[in-house]
LUMTOR-232481 format. One line per field, with one value per residue: y, x, z of N, C-alpha, C, O in turn; residue in three letters; residue number from 1. Coordinates in steps of 0.2 Angstrom, whole numbers, plus 5000, padded with zeros to 4 digits. Last residue first. Layout:
BEGIN
n.c2: [Y ...]
n.c1: [X ...]
n.c3: [Z ...]
ca.c2: [Y ...]
ca.c1: [X ...]
ca.c3: [Z ...]
c.c2: [Y ...]
c.c1: [X ...]
c.c3: [Z ...]
o.c2: [Y ...]
o.c1: [X ...]
o.c3: [Z ...]
code: [ALA ...]
pos: [NUM ...]
//
This chain:
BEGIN
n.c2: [5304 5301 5303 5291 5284 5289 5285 5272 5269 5275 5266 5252 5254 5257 5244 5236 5242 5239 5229 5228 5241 5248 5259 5271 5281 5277 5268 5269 5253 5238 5226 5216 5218 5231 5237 5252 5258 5271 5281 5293 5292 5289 5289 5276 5278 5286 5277 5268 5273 5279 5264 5262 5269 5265 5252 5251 5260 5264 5255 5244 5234 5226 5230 5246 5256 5269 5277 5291 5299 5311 5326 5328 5334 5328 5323 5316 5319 5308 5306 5313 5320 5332 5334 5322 5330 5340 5330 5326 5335 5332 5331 5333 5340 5338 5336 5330 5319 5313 5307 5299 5289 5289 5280 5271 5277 5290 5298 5301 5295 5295 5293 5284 5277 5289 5297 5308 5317 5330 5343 5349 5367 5381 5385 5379 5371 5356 5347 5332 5337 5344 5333 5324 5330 5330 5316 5314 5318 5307 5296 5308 5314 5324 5332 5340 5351 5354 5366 5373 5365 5371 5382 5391 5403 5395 5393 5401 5400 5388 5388 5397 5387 5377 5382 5388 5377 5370 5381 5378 5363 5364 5376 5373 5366 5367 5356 5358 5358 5364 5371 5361 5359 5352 5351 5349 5343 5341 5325 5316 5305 5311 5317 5309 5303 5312 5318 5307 5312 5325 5316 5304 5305 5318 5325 5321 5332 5333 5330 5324 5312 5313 5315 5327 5330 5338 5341 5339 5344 5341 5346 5350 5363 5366 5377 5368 5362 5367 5368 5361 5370 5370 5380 5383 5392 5407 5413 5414 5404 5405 5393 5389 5379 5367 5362 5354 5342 5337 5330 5324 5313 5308 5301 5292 5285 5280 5273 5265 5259 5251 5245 5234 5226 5222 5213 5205 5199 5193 5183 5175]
n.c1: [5248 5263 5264 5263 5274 5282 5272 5271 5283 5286 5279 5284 5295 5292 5286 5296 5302 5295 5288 5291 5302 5312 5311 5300 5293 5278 5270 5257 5251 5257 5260 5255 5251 5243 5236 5237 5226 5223 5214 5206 5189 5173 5167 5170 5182 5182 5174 5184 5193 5188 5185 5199 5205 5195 5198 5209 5207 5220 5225 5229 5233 5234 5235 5240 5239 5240 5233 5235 5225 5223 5208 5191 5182 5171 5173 5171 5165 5165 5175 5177 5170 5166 5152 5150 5153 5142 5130 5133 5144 5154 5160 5171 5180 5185 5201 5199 5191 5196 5207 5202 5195 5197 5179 5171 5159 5157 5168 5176 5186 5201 5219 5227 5240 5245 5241 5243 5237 5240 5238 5227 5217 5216 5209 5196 5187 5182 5195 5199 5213 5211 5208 5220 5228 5219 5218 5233 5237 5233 5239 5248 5250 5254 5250 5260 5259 5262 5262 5273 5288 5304 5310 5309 5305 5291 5284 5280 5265 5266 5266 5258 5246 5247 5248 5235 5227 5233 5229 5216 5213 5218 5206 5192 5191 5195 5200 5214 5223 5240 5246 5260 5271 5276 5288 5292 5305 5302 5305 5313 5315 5324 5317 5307 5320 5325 5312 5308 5311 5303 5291 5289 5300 5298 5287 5275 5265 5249 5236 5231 5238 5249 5256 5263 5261 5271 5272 5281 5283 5293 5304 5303 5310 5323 5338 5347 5342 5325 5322 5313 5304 5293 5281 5272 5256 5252 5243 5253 5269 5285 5298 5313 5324 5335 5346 5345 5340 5347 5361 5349 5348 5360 5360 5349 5356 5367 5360 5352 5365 5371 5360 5357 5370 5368 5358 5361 5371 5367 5359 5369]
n.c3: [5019 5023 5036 5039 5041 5050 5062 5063 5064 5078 5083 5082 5088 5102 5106 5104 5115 5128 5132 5144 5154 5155 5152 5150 5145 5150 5159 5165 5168 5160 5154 5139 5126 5118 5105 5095 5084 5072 5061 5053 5052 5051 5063 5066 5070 5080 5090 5092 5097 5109 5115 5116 5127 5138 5138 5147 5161 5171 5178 5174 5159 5152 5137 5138 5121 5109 5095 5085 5073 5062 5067 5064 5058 5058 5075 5092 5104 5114 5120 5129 5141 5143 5143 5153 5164 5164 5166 5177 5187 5200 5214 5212 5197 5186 5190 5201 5199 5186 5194 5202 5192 5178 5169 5168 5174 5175 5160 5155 5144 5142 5146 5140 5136 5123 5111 5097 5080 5070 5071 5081 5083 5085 5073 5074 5086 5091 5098 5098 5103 5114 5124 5121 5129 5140 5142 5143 5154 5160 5150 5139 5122 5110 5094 5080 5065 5052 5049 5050 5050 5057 5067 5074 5066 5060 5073 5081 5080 5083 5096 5101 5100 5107 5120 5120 5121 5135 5141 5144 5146 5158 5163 5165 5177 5191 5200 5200 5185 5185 5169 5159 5152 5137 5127 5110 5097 5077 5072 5065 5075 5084 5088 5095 5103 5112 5119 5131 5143 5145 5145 5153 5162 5169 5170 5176 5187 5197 5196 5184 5183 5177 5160 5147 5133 5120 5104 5091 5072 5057 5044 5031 5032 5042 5047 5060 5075 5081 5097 5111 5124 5134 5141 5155 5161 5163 5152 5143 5146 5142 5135 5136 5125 5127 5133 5146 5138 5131 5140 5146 5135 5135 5147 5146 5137 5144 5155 5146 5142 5152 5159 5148 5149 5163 5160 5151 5159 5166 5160 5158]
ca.c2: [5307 5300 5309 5295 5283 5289 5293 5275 5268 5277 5271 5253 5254 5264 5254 5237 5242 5243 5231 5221 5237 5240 5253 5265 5279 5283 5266 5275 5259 5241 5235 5220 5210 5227 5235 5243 5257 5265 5279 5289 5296 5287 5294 5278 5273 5286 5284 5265 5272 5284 5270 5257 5271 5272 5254 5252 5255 5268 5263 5243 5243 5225 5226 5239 5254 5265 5274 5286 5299 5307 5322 5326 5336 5326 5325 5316 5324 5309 5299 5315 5314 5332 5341 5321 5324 5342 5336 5322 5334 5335 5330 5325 5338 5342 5340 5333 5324 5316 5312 5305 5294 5286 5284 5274 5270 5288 5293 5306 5298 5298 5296 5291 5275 5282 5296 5301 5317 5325 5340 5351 5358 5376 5387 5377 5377 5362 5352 5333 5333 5347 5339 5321 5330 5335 5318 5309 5320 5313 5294 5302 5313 5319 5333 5335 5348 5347 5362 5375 5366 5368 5377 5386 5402 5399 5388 5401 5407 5390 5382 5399 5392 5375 5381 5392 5381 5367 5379 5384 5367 5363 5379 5378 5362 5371 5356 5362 5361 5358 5372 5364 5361 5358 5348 5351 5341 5347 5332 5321 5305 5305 5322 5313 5298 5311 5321 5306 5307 5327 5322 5304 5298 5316 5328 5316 5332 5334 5333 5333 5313 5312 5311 5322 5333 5332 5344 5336 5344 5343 5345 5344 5363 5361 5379 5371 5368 5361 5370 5361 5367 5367 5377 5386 5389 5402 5413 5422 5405 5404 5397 5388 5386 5368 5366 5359 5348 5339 5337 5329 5318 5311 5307 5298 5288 5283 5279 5270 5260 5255 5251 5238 5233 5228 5219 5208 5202 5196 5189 5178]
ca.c1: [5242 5261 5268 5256 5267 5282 5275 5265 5280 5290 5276 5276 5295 5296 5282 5291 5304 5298 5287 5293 5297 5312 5317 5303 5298 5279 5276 5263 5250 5251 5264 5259 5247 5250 5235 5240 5227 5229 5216 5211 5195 5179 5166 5162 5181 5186 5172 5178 5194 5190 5179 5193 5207 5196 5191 5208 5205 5214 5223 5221 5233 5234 5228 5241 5238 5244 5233 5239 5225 5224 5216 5198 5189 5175 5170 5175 5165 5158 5174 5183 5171 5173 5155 5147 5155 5149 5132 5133 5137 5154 5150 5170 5177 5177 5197 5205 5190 5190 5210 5206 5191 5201 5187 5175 5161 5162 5159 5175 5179 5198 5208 5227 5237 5246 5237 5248 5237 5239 5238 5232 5218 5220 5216 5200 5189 5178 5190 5193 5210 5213 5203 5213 5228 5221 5215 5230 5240 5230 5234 5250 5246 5255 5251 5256 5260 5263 5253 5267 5281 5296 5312 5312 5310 5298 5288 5287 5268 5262 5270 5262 5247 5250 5253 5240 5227 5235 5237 5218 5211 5221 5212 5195 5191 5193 5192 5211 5214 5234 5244 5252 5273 5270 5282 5292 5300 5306 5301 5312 5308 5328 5321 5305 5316 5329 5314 5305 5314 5309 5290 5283 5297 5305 5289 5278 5268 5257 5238 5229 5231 5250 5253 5263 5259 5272 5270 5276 5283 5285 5303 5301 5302 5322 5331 5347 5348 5329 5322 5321 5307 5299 5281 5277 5260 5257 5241 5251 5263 5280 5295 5308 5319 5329 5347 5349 5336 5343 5361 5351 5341 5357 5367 5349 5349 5367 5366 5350 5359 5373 5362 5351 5365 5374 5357 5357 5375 5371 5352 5365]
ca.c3: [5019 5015 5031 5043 5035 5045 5061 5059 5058 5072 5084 5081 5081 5099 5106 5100 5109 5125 5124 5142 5150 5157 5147 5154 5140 5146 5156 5164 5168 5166 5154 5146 5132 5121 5114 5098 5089 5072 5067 5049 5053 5046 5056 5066 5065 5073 5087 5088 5093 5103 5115 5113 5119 5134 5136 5139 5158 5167 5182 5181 5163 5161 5143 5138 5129 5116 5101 5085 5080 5063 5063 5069 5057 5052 5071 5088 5102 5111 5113 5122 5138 5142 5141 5146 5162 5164 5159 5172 5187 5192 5212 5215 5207 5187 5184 5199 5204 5186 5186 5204 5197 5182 5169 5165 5175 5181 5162 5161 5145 5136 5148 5140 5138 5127 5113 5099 5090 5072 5063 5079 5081 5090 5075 5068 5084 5084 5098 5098 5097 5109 5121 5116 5121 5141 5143 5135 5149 5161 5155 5142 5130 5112 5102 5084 5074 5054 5046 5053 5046 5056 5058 5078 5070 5056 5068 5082 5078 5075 5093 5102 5095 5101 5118 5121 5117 5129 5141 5141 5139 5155 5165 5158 5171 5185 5198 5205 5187 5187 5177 5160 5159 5140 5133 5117 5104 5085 5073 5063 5067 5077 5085 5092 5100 5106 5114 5122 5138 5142 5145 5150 5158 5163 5167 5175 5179 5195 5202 5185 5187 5184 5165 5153 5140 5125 5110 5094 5079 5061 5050 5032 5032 5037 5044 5055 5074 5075 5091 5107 5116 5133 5137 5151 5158 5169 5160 5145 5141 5148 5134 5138 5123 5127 5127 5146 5145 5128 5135 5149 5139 5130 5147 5151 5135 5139 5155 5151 5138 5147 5162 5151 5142 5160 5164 5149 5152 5170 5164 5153]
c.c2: [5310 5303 5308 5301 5288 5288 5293 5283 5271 5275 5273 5260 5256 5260 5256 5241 5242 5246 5235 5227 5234 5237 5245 5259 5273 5280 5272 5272 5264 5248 5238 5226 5215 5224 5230 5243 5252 5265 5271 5287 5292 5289 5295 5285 5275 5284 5286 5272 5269 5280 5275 5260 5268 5273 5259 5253 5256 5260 5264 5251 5243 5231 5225 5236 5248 5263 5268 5284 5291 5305 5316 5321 5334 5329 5323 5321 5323 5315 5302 5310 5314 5326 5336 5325 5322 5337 5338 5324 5328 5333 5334 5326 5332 5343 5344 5340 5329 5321 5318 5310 5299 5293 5284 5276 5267 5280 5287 5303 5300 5301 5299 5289 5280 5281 5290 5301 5310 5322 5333 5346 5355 5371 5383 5379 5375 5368 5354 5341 5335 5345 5344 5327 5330 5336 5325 5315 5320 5317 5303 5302 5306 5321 5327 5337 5344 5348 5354 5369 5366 5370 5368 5379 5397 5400 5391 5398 5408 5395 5384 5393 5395 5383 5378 5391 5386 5370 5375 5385 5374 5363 5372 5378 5368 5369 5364 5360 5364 5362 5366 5363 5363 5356 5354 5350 5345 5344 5334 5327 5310 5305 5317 5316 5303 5307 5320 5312 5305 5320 5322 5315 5299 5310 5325 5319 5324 5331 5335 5335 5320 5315 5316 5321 5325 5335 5338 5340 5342 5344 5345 5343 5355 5361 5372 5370 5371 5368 5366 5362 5365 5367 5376 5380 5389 5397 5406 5418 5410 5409 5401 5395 5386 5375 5367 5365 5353 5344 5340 5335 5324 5317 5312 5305 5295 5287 5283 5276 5265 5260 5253 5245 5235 5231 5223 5216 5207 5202 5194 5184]
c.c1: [5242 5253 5263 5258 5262 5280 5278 5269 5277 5289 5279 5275 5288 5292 5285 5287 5302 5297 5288 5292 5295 5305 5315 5307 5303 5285 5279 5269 5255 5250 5260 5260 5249 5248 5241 5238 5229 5228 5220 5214 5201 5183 5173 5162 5173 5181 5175 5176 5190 5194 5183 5188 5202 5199 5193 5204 5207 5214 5219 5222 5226 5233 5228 5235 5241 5240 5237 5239 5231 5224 5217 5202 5195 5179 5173 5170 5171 5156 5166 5179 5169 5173 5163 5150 5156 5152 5138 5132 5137 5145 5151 5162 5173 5177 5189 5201 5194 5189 5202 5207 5198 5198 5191 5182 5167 5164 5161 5168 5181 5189 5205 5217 5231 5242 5239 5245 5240 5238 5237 5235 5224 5220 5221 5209 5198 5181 5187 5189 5204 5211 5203 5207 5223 5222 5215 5222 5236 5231 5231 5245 5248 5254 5250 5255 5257 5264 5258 5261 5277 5292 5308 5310 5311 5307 5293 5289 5275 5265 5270 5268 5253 5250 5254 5248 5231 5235 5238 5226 5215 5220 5217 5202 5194 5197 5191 5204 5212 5227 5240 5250 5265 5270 5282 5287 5299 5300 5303 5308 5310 5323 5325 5311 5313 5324 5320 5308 5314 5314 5301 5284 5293 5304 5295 5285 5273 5258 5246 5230 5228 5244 5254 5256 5261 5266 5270 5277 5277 5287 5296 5301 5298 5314 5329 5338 5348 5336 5327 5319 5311 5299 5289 5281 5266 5259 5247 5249 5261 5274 5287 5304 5313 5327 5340 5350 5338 5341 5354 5355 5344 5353 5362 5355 5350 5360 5367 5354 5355 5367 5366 5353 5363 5371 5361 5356 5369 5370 5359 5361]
c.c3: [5017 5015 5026 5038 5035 5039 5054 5060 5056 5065 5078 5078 5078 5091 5102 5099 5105 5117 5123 5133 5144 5157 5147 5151 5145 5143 5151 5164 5169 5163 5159 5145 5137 5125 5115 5105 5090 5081 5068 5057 5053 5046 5052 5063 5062 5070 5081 5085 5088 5098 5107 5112 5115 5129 5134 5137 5151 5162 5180 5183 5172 5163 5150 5142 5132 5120 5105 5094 5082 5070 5064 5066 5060 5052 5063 5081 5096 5105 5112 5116 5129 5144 5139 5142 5156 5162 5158 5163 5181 5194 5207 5215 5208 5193 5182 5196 5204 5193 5184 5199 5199 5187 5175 5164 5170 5180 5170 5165 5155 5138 5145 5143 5142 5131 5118 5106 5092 5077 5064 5072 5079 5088 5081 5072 5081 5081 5090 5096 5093 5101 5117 5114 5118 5131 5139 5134 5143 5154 5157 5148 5133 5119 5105 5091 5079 5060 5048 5053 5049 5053 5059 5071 5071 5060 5063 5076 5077 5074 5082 5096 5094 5094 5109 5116 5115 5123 5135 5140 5137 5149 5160 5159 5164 5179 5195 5203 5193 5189 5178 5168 5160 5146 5137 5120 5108 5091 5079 5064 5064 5071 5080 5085 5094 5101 5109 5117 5132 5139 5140 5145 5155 5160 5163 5169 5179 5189 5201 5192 5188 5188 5171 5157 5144 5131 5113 5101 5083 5067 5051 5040 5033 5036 5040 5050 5065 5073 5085 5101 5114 5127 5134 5148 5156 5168 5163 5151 5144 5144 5139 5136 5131 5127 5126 5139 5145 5132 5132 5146 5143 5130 5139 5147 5141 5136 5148 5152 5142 5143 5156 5152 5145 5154 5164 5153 5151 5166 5165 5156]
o.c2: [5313 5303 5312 5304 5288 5289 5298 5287 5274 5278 5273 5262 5260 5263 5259 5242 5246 5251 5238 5228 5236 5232 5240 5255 5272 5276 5270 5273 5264 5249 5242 5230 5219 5226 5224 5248 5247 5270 5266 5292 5286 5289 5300 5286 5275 5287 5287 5274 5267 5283 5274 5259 5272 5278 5259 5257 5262 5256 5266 5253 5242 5232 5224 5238 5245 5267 5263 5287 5285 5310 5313 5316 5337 5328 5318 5322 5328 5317 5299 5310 5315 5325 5336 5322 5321 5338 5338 5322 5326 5330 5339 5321 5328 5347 5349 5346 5333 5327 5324 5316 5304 5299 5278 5274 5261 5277 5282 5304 5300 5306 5305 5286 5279 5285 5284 5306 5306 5327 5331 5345 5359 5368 5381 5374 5372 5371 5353 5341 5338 5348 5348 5328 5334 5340 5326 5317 5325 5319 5305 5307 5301 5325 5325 5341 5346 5347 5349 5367 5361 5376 5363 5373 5396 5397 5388 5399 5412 5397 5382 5395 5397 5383 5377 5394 5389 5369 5376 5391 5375 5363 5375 5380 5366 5369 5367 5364 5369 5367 5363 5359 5369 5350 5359 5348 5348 5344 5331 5331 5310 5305 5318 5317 5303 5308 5323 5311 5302 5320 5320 5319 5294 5310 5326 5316 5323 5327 5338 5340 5321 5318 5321 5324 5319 5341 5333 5342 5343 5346 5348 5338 5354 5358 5371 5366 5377 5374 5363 5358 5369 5365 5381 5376 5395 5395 5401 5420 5413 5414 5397 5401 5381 5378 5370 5370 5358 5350 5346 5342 5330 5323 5318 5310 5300 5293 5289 5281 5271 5266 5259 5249 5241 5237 5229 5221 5212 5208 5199 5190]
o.c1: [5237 5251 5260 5253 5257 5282 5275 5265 5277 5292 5276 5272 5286 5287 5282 5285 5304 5294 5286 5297 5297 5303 5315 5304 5309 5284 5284 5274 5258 5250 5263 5261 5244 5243 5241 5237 5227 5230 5220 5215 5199 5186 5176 5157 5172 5177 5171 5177 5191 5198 5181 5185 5200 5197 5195 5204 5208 5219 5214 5219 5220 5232 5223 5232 5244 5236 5237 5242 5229 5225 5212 5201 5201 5183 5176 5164 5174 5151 5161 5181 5164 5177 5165 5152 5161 5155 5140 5133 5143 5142 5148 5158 5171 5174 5188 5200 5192 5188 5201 5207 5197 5198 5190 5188 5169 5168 5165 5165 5186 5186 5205 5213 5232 5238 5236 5246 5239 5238 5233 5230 5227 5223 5227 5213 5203 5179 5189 5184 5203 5209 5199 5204 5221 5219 5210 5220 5236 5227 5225 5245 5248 5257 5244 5259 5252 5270 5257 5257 5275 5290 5309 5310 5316 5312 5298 5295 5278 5266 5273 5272 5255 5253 5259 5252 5232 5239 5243 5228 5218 5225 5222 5205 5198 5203 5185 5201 5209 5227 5237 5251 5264 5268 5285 5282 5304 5293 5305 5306 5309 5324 5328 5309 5315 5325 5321 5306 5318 5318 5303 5280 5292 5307 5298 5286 5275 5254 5248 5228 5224 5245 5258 5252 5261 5266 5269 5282 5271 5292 5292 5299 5293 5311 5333 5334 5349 5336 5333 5316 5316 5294 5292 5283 5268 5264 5245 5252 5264 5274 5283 5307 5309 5331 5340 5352 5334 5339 5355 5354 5341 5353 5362 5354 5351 5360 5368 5352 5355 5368 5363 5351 5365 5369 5360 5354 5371 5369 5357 5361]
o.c3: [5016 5009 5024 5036 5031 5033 5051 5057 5050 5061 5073 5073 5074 5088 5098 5094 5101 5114 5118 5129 5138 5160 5143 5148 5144 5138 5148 5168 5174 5157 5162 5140 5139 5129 5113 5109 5088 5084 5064 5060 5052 5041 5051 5059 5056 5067 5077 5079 5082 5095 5101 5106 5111 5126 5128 5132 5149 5160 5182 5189 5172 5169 5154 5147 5128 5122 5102 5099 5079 5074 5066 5063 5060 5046 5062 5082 5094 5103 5109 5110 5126 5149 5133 5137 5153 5157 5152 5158 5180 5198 5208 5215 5204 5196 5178 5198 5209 5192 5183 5200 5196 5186 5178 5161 5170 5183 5170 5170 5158 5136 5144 5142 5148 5130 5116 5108 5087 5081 5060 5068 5075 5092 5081 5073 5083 5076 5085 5094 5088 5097 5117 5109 5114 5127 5135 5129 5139 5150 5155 5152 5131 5121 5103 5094 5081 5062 5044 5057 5051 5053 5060 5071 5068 5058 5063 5073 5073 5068 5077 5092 5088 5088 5106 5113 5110 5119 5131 5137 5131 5145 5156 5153 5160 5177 5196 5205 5194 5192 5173 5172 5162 5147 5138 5117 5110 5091 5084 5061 5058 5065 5075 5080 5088 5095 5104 5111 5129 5135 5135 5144 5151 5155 5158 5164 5184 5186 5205 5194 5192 5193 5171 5156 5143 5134 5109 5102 5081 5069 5047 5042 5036 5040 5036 5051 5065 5072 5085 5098 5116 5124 5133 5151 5154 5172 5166 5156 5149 5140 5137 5136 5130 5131 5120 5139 5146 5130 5129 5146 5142 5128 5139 5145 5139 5134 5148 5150 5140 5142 5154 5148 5145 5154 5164 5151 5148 5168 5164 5153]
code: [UNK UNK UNK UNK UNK UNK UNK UNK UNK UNK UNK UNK UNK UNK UNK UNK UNK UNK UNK UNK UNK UNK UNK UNK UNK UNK UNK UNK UNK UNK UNK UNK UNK UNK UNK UNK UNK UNK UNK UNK UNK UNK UNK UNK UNK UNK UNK UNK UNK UNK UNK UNK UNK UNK UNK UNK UNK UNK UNK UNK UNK UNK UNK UNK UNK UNK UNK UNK UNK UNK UNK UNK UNK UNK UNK UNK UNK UNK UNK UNK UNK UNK UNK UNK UNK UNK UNK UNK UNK UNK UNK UNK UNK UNK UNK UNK UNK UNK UNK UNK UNK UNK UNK UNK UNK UNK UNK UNK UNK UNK UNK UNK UNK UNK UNK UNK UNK UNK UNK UNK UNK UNK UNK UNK UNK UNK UNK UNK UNK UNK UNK UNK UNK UNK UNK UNK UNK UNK UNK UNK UNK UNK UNK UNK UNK UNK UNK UNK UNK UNK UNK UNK UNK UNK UNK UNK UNK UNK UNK UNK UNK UNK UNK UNK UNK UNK UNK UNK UNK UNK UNK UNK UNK UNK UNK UNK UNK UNK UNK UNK UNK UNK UNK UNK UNK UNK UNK UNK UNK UNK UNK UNK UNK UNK UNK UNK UNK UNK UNK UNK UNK UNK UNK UNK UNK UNK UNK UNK UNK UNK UNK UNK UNK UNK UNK UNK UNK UNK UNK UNK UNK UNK UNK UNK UNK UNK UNK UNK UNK UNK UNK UNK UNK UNK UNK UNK UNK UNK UNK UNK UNK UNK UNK UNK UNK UNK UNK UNK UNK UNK UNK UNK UNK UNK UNK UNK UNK UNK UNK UNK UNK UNK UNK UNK UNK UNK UNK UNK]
pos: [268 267 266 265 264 263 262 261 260 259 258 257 256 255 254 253 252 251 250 249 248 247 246 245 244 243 242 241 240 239 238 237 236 235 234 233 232 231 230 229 228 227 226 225 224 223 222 221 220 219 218 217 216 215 214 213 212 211 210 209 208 207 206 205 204 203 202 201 200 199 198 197 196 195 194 193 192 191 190 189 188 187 186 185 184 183 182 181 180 179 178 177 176 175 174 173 172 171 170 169 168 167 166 165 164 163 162 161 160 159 158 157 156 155 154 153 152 151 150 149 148 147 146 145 144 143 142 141 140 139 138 137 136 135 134 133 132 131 130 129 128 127 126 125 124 123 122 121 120 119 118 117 116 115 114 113 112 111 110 109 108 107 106 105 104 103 102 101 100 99 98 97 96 95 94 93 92 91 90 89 88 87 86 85 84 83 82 81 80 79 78 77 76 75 74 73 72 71 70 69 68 67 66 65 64 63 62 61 60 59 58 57 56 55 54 53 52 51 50 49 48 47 46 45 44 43 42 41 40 39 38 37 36 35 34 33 32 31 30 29 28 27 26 25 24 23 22 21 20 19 18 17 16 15 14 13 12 11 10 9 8 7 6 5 4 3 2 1]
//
């Protein structure tokens, strides 16, 4: 039985894989004004019901997790119906303006293309994984109308920056290693929800020992605290940066979970 189960598995992978690669190879790259460059797959024919999801990747604001957490997820996204691209974002270096300013980049650029690449401007989401989440979440959260984006998907993601908190490399990364406690405060994401933050759809798993759940637990009380429309599962397993891994235990469940609320989340 285990023989049979592991043949799926590789069929299955092989075929996701062979998927992802014709997807990689047909993508729009596009390079943002300071250095970023942003992956698209355009929807082949004009559909307005289409939306789209921006992808940030994980990997502690030191490097990109660019195919597990990045180019695997665009057949899933493209089966919901929304055009995928992932943002290729510079690492901070401890200049914190720098993946704000990529991610502002990219969703504008994602607004001006929409006609071209056959999407509904007022349906863009953005989706984060552990640094990644960081990066989404302070898009989420911002006050300024033009870069918010319709919706946010949020995995096991860094939400505070409060050292008792957060994921210290992902913090030294992004303030440095003597941030101050105001800089801190500046960009821990569960203190800056408002009445205009979109819908938010949270991932974690309780075993996680990189980044605590607390931090989805924190932006999701905050939701709820100014009544925004939010959905969080905490999965028993899974630890940390399971992004699209087959071989984990909740796979599957993830995808359906997700793909629910992607399509309930339409009737708002």
């Amino acid at each position: 039985m285990k023989k049979i189960i592991l043949y799926i598995s590789i069929v299955i992978s092989v075929f996701v894989i062979s998927i992802v690669s014709f997807v990689a190879i047909t993508v729009v790259h596009v390079h943002l004004p300071h250095g970023a460059v942003l992956h698209v797959f355009p929807a082949l024919r004009d559909n307005q019901d289409n939306g789209a999801v921006i992808l940030c990747p994980g990997g502690g604001y030191s490097f990109l997790a660019k195919w597990q957490e990045g180019y695997m997820w665009f057949p899933f996204f493209l089966q919901q119906g929304y055009i995928p691209a992932m943002l290729e974002y510079r690492m901070p270096k401890q200049d914190c303006h720098i993946p704000m300013v990529d991610g502002a980049e990219a969703i504008r650029m994602m607004r001006q293309h929409a006609k071209e690449w056959h999407f509904n401007e007022n349906n863009i989401g953005i989706m984060g994984f552990s640094a990644g989440g960081h990066l989404a979440s302070s898009i989420i959260v911002t006050d300024v109308d033009s870069i918010r984006p319709n919706f946010g998907i949020l995995f096991y993601p860094v939400i505070s920056m409060k050292k008792e908190l957060t994921h210290m490399d992902t913090h030294d990364q992004l303030l440095g290693v003597d941030a101050s406690t105001e800089l801190e405060l500046q960009y821990s994401n569960e203190l800056h929800i408002s009445e205009k933050t979109p819908p938010v759809y949270l991932a974690h798993s309780s075993d996680d020992l990189g980044v605590s759940p607390q931090n989805s637990i924190l932006l999701y009380n905050g939701m709820r605290a100014h009544n925004r429309p939010v959905m969080l599962h905490i999965y028993p397993s899974g630890g940390h940066g399971w992004g699209y891994r087959l071989s984990v235990e909740h796979h599957r469940q993830m995808l359906e979970d997700l793909a629910d609320w992607l399509k309930n989340r339409k009737r708002e």
